[in-house]
PDB file of N, CA, C and O in Angstrom:
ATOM      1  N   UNK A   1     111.633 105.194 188.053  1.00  0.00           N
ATOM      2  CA  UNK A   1     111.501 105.542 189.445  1.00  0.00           C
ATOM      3  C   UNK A   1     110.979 106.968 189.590  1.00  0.00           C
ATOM      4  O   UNK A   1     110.316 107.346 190.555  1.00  0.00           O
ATOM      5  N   UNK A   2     111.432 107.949 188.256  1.00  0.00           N
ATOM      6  CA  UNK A   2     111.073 109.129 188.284  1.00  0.00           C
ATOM      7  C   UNK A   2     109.688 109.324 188.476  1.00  0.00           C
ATOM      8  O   UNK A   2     109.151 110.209 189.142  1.00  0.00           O
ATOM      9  N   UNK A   3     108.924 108.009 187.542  1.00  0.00           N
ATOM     10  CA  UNK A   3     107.180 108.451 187.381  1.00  0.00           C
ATOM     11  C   UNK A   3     106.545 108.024 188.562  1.00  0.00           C
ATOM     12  O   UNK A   3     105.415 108.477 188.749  1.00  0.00           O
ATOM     13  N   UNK A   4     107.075 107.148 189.518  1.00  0.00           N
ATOM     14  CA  UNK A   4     106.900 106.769 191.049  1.00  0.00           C
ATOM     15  C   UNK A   4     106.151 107.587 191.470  1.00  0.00           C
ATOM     16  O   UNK A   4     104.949 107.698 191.713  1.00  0.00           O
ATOM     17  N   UNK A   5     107.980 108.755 191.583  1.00  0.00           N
ATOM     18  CA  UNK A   5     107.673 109.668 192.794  1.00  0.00           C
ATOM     19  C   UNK A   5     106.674 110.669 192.261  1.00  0.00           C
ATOM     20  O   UNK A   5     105.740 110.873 193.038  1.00  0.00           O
ATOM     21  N   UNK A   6     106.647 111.220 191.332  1.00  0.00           N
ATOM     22  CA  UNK A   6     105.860 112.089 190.322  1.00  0.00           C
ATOM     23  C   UNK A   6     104.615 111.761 191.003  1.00  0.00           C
ATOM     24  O   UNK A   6     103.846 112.563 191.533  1.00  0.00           O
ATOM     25  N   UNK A   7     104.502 110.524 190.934  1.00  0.00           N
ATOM     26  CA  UNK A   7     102.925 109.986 191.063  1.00  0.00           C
ATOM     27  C   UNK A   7     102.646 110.649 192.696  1.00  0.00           C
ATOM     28  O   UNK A   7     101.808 111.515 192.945  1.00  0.00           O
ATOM     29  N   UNK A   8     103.531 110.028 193.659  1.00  0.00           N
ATOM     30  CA  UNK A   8     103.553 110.578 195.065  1.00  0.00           C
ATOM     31  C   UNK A   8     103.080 111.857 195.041  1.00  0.00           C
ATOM     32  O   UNK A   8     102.052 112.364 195.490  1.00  0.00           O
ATOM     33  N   UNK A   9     104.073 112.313 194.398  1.00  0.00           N
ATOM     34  CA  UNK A   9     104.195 114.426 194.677  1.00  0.00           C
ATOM     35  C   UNK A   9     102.192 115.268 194.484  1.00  0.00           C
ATOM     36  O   UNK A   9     101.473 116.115 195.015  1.00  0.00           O
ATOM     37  N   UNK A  10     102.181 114.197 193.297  1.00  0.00           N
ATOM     38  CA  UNK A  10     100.715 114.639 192.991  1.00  0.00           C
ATOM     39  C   UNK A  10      99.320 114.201 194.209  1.00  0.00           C
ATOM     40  O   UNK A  10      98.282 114.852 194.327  1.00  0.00           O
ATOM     41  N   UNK A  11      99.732 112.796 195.089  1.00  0.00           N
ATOM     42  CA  UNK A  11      98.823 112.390 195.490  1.00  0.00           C
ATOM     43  C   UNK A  11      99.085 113.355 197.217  1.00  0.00           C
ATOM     44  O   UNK A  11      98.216 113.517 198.074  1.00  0.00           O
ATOM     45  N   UNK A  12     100.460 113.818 197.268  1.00  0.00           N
ATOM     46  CA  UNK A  12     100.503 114.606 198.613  1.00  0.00           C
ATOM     47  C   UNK A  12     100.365 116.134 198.210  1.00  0.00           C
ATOM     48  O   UNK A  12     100.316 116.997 199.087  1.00  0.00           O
ATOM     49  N   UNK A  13     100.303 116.446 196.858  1.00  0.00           N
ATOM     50  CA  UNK A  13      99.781 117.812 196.895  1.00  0.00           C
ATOM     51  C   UNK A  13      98.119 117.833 197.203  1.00  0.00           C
ATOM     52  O   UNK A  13      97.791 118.942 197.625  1.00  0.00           O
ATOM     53  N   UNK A  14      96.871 116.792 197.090  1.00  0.00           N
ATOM     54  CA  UNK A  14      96.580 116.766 197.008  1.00  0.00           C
ATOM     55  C   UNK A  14      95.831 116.385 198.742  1.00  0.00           C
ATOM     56  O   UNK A  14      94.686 116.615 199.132  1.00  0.00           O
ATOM     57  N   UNK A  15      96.596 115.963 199.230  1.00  0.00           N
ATOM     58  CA  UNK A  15      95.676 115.868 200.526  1.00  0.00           C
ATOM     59  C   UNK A  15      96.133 117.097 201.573  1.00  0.00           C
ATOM     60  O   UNK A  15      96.041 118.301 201.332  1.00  0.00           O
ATOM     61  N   UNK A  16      96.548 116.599 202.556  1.00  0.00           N
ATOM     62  CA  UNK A  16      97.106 118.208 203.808  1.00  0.00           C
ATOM     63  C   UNK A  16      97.752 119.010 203.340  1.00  0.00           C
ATOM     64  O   UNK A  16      98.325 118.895 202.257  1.00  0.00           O
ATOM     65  N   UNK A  17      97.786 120.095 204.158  1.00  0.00           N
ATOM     66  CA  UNK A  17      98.099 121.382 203.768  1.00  0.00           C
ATOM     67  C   UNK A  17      99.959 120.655 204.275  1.00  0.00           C
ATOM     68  O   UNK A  17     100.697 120.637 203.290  1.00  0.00           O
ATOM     69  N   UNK A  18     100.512 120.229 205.348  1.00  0.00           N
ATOM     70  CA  UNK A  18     101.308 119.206 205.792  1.00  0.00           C
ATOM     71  C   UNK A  18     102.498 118.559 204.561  1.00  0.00           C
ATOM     72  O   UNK A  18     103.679 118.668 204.232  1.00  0.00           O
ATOM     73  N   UNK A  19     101.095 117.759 204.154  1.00  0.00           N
ATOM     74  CA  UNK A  19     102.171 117.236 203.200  1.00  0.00           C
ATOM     75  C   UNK A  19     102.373 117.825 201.572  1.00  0.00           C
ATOM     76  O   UNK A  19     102.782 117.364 200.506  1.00  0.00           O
ATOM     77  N   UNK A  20     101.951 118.827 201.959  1.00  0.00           N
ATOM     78  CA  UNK A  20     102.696 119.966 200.414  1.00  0.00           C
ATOM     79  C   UNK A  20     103.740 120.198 200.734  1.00  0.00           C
ATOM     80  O   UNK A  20     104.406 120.358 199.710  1.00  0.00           O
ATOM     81  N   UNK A  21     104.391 120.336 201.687  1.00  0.00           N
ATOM     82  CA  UNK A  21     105.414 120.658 202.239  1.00  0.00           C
ATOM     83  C   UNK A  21     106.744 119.538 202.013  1.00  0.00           C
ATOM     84  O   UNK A  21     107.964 119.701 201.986  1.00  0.00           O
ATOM     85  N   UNK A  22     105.675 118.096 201.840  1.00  0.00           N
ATOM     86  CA  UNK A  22     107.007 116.894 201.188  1.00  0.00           C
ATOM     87  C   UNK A  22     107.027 116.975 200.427  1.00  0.00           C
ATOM     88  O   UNK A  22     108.151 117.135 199.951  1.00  0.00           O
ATOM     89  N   UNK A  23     105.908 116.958 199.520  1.00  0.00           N
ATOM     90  CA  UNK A  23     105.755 117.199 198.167  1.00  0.00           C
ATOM     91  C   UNK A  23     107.136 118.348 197.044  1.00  0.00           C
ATOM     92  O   UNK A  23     107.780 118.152 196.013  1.00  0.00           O
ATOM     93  N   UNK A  24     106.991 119.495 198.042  1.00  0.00           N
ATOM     94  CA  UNK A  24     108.026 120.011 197.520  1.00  0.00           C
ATOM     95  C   UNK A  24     109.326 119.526 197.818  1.00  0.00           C
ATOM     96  O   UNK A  24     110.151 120.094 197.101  1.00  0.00           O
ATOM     97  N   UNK A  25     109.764 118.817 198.482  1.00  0.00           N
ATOM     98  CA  UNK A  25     110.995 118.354 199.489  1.00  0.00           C
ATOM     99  C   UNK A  25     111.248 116.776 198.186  1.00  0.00           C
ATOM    100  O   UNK A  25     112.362 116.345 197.886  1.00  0.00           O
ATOM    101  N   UNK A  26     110.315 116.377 197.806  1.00  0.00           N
ATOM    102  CA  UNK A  26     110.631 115.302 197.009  1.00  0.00           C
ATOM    103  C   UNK A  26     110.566 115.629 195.997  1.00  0.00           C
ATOM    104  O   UNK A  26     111.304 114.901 195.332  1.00  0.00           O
ATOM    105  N   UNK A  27     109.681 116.975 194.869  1.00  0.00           N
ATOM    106  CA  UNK A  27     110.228 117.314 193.881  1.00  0.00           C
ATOM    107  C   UNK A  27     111.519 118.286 193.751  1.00  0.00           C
ATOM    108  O   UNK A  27     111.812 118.679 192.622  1.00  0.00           O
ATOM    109  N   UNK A  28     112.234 118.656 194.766  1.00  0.00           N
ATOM    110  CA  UNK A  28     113.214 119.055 194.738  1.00  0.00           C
ATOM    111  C   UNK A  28     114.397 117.935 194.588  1.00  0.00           C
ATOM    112  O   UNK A  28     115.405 118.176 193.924  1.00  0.00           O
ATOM    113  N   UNK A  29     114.165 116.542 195.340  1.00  0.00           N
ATOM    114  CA  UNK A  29     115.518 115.789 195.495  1.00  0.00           C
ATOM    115  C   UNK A  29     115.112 115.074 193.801  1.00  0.00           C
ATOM    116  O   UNK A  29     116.170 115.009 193.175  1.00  0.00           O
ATOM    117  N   UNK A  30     114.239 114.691 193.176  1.00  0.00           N
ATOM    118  CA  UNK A  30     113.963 114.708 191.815  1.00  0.00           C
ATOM    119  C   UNK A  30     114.760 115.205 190.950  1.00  0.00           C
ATOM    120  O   UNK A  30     115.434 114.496 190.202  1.00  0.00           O
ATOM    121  N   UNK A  31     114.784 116.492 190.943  1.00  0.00           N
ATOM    122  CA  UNK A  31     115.473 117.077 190.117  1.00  0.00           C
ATOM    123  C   UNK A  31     117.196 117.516 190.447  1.00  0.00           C
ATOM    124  O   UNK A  31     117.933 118.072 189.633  1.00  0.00           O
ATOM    125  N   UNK A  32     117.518 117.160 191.648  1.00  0.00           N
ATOM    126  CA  UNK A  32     118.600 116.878 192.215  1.00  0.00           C
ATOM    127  C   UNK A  32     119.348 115.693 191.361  1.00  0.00           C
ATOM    128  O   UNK A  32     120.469 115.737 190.855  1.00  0.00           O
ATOM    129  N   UNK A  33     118.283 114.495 191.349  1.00  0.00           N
ATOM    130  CA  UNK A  33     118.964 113.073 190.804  1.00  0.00           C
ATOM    131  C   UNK A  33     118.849 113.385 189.543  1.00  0.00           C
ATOM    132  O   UNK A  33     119.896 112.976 189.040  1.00  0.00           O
ATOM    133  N   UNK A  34     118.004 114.015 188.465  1.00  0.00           N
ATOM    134  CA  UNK A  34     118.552 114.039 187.501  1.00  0.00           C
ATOM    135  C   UNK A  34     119.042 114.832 186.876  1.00  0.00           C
ATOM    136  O   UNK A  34     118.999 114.759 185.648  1.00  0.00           O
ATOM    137  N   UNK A  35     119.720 115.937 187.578  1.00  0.00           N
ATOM    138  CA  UNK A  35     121.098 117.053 187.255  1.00  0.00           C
ATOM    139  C   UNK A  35     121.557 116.363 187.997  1.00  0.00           C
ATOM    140  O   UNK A  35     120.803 115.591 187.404  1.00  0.00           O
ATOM    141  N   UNK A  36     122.107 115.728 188.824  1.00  0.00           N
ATOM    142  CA  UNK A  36     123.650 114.480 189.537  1.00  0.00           C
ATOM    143  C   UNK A  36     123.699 113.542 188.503  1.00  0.00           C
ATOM    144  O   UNK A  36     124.883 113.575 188.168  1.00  0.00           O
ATOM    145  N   UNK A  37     123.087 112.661 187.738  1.00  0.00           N
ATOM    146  CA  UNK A  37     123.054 111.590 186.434  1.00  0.00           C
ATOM    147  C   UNK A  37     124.069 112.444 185.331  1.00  0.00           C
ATOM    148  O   UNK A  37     125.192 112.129 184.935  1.00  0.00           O
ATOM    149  N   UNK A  38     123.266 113.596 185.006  1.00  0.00           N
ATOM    150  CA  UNK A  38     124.174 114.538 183.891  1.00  0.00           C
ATOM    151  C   UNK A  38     125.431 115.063 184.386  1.00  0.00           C
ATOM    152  O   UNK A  38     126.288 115.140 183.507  1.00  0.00           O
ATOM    153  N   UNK A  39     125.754 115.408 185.427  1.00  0.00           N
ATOM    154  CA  UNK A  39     126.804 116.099 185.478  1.00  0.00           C
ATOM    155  C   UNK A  39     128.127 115.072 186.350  1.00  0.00           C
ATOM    156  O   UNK A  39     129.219 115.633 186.439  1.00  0.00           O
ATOM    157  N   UNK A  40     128.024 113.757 186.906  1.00  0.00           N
ATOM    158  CA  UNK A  40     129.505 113.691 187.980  1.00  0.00           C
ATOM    159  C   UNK A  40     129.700 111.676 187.272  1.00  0.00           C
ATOM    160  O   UNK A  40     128.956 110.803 187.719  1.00  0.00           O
ATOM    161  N   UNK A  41     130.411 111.471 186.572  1.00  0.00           N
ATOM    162  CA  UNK A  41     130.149 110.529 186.098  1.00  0.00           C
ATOM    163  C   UNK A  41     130.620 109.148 187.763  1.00  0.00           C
ATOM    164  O   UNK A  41     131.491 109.509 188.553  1.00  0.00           O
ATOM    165  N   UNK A  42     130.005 107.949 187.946  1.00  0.00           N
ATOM    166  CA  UNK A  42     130.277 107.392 188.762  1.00  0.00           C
ATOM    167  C   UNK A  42     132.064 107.012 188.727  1.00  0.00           C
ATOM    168  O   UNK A  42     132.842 106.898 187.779  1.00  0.00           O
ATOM    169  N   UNK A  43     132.303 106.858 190.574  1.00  0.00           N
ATOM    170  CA  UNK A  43     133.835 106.390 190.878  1.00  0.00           C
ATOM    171  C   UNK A  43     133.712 104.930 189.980  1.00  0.00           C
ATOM    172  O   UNK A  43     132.663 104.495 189.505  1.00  0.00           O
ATOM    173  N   UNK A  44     135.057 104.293 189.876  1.00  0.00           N
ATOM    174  CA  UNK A  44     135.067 103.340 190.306  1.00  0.00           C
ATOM    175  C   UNK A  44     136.035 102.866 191.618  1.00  0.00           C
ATOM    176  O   UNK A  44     136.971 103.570 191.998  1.00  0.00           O
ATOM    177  N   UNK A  45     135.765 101.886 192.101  1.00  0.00           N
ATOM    178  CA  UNK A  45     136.741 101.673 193.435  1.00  0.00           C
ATOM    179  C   UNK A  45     137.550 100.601 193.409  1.00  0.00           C
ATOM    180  O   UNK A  45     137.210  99.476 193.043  1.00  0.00           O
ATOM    181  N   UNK A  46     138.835 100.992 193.868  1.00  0.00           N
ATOM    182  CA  UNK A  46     139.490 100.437 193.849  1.00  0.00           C
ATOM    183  C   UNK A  46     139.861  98.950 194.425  1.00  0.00           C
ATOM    184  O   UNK A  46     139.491  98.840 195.594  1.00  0.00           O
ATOM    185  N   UNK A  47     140.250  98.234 194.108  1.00  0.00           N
ATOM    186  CA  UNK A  47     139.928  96.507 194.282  1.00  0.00           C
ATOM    187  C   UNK A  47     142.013  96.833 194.657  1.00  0.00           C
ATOM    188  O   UNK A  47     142.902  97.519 194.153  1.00  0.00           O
ATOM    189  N   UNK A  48     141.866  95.716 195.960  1.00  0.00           N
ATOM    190  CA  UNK A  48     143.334  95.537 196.513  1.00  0.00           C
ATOM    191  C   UNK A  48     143.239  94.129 196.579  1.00  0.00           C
ATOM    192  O   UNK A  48     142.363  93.632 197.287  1.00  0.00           O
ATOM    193  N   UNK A  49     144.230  93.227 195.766  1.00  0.00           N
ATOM    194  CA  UNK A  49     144.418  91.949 195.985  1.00  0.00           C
ATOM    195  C   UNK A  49     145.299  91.647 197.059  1.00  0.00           C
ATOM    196  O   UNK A  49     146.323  92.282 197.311  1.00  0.00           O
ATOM    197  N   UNK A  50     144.844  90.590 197.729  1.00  0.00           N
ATOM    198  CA  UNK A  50     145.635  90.122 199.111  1.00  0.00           C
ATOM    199  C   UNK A  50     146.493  89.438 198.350  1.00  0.00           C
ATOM    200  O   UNK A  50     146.253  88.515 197.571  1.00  0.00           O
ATOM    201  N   UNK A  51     148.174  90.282 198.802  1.00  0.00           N
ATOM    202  CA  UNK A  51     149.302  89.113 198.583  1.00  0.00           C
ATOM    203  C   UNK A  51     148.888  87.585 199.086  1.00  0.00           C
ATOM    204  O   UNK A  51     148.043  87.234 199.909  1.00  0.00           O
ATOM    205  N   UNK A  52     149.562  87.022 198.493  1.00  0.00           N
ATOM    206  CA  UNK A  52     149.682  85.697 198.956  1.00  0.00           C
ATOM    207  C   UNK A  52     150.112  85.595 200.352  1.00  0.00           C
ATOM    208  O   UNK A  52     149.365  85.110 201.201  1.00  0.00           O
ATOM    209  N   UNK A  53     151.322  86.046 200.636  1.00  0.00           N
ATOM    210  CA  UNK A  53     151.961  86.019 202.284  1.00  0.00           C
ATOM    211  C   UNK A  53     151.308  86.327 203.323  1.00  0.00           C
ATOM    212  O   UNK A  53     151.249  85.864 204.462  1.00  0.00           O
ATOM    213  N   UNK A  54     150.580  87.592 202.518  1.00  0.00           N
ATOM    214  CA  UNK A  54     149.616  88.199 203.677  1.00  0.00           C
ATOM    215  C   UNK A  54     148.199  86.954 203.899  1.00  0.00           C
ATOM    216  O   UNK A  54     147.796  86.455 204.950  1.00  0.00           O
ATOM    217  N   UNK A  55     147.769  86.766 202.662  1.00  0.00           N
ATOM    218  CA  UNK A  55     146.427  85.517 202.903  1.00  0.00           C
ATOM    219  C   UNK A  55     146.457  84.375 203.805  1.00  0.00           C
ATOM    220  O   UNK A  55     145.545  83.969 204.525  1.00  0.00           O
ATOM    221  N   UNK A  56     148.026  83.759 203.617  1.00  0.00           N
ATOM    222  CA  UNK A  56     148.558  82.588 204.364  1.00  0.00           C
ATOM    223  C   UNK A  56     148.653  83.147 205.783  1.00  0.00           C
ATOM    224  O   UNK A  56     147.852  82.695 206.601  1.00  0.00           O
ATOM    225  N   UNK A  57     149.610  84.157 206.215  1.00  0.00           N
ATOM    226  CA  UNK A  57     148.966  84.830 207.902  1.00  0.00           C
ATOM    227  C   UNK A  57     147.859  84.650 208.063  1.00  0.00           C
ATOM    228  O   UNK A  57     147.541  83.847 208.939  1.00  0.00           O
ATOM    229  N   UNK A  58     146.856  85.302 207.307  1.00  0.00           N
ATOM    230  CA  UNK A  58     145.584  85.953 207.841  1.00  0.00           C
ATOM    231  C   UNK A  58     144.784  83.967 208.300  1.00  0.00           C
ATOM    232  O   UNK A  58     144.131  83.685 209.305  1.00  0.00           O
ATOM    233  N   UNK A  59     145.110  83.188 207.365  1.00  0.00           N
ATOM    234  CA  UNK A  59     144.797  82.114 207.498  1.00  0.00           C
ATOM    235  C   UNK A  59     145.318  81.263 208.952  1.00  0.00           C
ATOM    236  O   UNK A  59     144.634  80.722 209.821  1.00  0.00           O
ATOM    237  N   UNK A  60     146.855  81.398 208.811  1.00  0.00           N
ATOM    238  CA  UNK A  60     147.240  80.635 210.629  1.00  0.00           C
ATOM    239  C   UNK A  60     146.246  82.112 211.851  1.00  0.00           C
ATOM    240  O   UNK A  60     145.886  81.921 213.013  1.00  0.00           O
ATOM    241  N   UNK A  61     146.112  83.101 211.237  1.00  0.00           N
ATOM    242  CA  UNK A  61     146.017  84.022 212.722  1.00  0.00           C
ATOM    243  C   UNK A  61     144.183  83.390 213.354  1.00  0.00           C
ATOM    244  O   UNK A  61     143.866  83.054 214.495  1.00  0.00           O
ATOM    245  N   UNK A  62     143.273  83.437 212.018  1.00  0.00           N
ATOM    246  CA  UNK A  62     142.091  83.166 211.921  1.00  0.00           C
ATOM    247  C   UNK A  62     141.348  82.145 211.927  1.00  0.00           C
ATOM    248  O   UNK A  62     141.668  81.410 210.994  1.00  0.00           O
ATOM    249  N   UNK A  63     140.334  81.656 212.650  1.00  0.00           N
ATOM    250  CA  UNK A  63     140.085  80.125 212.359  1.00  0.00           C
ATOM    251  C   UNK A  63     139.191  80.010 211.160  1.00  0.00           C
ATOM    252  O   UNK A  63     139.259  78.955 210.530  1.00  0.00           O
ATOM    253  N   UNK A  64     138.372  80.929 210.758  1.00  0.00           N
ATOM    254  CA  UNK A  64     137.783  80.868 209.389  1.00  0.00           C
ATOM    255  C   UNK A  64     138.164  81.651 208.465  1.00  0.00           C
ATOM    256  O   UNK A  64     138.329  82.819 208.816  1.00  0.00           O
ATOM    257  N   UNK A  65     138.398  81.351 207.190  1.00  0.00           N
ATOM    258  CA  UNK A  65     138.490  81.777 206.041  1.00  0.00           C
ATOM    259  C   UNK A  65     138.310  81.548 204.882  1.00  0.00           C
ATOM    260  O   UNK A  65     139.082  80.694 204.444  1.00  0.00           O
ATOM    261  N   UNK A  66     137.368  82.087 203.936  1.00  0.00           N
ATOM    262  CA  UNK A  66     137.442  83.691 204.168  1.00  0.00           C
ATOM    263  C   UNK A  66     136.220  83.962 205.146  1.00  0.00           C
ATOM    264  O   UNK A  66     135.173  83.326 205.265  1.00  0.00           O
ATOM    265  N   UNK A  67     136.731  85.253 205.903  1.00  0.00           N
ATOM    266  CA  UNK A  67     135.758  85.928 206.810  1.00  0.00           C
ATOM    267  C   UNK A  67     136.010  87.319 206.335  1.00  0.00           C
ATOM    268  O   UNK A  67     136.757  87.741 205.452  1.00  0.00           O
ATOM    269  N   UNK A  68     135.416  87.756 206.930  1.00  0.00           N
ATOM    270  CA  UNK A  68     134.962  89.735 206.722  1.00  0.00           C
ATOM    271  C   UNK A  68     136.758  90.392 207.627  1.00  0.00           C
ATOM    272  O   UNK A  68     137.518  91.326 207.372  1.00  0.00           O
ATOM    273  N   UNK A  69     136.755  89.546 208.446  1.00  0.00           N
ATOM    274  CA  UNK A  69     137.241  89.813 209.649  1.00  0.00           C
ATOM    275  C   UNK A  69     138.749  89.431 209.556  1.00  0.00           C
ATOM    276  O   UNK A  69     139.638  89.872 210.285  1.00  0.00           O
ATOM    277  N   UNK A  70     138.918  88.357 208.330  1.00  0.00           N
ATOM    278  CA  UNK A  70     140.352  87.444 208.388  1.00  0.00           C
ATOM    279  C   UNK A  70     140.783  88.647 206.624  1.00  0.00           C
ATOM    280  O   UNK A  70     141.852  89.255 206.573  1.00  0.00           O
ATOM    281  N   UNK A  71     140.015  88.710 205.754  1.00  0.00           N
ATOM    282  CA  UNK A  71     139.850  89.801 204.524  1.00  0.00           C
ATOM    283  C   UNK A  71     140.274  91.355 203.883  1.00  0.00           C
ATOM    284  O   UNK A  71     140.619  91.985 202.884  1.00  0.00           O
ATOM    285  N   UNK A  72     139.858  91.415 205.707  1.00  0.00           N
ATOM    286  CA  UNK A  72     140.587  93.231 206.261  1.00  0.00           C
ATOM    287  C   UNK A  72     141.868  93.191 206.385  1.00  0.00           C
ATOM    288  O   UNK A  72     142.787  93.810 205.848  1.00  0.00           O
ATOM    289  N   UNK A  73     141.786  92.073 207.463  1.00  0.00           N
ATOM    290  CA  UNK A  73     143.190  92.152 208.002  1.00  0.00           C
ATOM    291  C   UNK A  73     144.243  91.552 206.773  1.00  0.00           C
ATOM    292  O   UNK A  73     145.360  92.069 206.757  1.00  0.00           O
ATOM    293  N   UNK A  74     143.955  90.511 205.761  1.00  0.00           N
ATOM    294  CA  UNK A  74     144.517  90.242 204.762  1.00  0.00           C
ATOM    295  C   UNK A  74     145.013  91.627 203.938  1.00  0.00           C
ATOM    296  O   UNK A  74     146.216  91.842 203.790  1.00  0.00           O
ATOM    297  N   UNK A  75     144.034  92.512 203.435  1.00  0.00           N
ATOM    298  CA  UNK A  75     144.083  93.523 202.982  1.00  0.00           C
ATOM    299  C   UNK A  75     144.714  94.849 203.589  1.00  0.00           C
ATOM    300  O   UNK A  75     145.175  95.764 202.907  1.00  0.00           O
ATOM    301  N   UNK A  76     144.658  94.805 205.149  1.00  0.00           N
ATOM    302  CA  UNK A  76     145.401  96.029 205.657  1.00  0.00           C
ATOM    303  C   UNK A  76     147.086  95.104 205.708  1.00  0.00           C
ATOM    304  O   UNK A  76     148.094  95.811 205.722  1.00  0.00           O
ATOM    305  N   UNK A  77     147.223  93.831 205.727  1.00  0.00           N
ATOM    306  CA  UNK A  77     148.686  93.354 205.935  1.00  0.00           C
ATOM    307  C   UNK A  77     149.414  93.476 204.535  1.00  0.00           C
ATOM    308  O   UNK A  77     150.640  93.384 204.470  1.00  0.00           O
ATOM    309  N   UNK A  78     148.574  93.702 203.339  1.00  0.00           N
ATOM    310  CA  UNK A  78     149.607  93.774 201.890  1.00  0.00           C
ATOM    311  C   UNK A  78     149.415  95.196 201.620  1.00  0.00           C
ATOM    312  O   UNK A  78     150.034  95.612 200.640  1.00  0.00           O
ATOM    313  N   UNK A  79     148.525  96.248 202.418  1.00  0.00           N
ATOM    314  CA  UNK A  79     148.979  97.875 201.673  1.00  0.00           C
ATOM    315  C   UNK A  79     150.076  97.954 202.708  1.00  0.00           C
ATOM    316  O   UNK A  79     150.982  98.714 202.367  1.00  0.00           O
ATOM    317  N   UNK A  80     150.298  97.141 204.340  1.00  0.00           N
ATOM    318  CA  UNK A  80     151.678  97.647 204.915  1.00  0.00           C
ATOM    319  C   UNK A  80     152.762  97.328 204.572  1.00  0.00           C
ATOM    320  O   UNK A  80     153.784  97.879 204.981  1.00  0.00           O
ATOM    321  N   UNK A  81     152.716  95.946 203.384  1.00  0.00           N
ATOM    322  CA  UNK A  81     154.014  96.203 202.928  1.00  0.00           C
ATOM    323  C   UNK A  81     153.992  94.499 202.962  1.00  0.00           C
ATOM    324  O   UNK A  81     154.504  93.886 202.025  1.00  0.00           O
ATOM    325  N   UNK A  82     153.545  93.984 203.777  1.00  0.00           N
ATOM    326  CA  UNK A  82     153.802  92.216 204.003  1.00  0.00           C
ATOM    327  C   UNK A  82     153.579  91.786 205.788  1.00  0.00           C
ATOM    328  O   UNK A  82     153.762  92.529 206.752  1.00  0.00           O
ATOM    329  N   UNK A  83     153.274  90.808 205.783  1.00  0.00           N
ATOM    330  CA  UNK A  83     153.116  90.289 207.189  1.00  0.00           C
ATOM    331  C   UNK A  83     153.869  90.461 208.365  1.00  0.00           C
ATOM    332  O   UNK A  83     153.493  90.227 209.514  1.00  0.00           O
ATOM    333  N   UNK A  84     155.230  90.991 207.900  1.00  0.00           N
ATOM    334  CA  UNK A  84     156.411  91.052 208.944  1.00  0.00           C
ATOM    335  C   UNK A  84     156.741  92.400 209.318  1.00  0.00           C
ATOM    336  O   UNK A  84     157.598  92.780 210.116  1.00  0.00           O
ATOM    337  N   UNK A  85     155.613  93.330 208.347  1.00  0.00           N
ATOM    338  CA  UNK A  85     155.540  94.977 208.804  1.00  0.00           C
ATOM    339  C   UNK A  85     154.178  95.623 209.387  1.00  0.00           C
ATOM    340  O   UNK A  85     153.829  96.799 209.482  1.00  0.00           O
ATOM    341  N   UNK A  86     153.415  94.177 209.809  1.00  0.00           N
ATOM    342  CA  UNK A  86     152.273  94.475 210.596  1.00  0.00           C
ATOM    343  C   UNK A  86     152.555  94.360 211.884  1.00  0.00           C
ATOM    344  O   UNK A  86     153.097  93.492 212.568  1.00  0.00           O
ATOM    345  N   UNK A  87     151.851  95.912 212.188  1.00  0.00           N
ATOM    346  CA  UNK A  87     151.678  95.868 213.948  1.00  0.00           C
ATOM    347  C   UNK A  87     152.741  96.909 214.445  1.00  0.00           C
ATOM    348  O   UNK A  87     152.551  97.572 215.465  1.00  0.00           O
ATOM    349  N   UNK A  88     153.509  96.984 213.921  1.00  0.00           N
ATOM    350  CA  UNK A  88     154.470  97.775 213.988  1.00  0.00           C
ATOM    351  C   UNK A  88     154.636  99.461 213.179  1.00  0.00           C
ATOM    352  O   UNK A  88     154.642  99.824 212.002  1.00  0.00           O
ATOM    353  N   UNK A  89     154.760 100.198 214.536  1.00  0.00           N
ATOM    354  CA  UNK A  89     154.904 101.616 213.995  1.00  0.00           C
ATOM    355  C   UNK A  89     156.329 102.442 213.337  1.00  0.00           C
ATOM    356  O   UNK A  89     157.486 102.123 213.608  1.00  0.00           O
ATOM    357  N   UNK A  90     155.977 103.405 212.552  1.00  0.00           N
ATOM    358  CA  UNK A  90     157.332 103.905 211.833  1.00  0.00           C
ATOM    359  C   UNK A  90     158.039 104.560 213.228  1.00  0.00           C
ATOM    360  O   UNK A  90     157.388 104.831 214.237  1.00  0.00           O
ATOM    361  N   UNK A  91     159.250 104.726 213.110  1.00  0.00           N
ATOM    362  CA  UNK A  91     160.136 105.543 214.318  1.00  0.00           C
ATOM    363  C   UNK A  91     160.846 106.624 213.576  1.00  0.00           C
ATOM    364  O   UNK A  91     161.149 106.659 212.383  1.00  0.00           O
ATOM    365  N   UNK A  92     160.961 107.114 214.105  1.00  0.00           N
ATOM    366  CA  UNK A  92     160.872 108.735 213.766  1.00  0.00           C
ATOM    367  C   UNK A  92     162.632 109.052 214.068  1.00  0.00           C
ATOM    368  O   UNK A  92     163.079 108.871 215.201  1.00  0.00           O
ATOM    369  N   UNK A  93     163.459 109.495 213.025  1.00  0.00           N
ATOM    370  CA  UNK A  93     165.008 109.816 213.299  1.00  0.00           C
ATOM    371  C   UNK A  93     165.445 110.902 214.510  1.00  0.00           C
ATOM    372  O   UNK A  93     166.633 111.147 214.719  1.00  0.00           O
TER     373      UNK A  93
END
């Protein structure tokens, strides 16, 4: 992808006075991506399995499943703890 843009940088140094101005703007993010490659190794992210209890709710609440929409809510009902601690806020002593 590097020799792409390379190729670009050369064909906009080469026409307007304009686009020297990207030219530098894209050999700068160039060398951006490859000092970011060397130096920050990638996340990985974290994967949350839907309890079971919570899947079976998300299933009576939703008429399709799986959806994007029935998935979340599967997933926000097992980090609160289980189906019977959704919706409900902490109270304060």
């Amino acid at each position: 992808m590097a020799k792409n843009l390379q190729e670009v940088v050369e064909q906009l140094k080469g026409a307007v006075i304009a686009h020297g101005k990207q030219a530098k703007a894209i050999e700068k993010h160039i060398e951006d991506m490859s000092s970011s490659k060397k130096e920050a190794p990638t996340k990985k992210i974290k994967r949350t399995k839907i309890s079971p209890a919570c899947k079976s709710a998300a299933k009576k609440k939703f008429k399709v499943w799986p959806s994007a929409y029935a998935s979340g809510w599967g997933v926000r009902c097992t980090r609160a703890g289980g189906p019977g601690k959704m919706g409900r806020s902490k109270k304060k002593k």
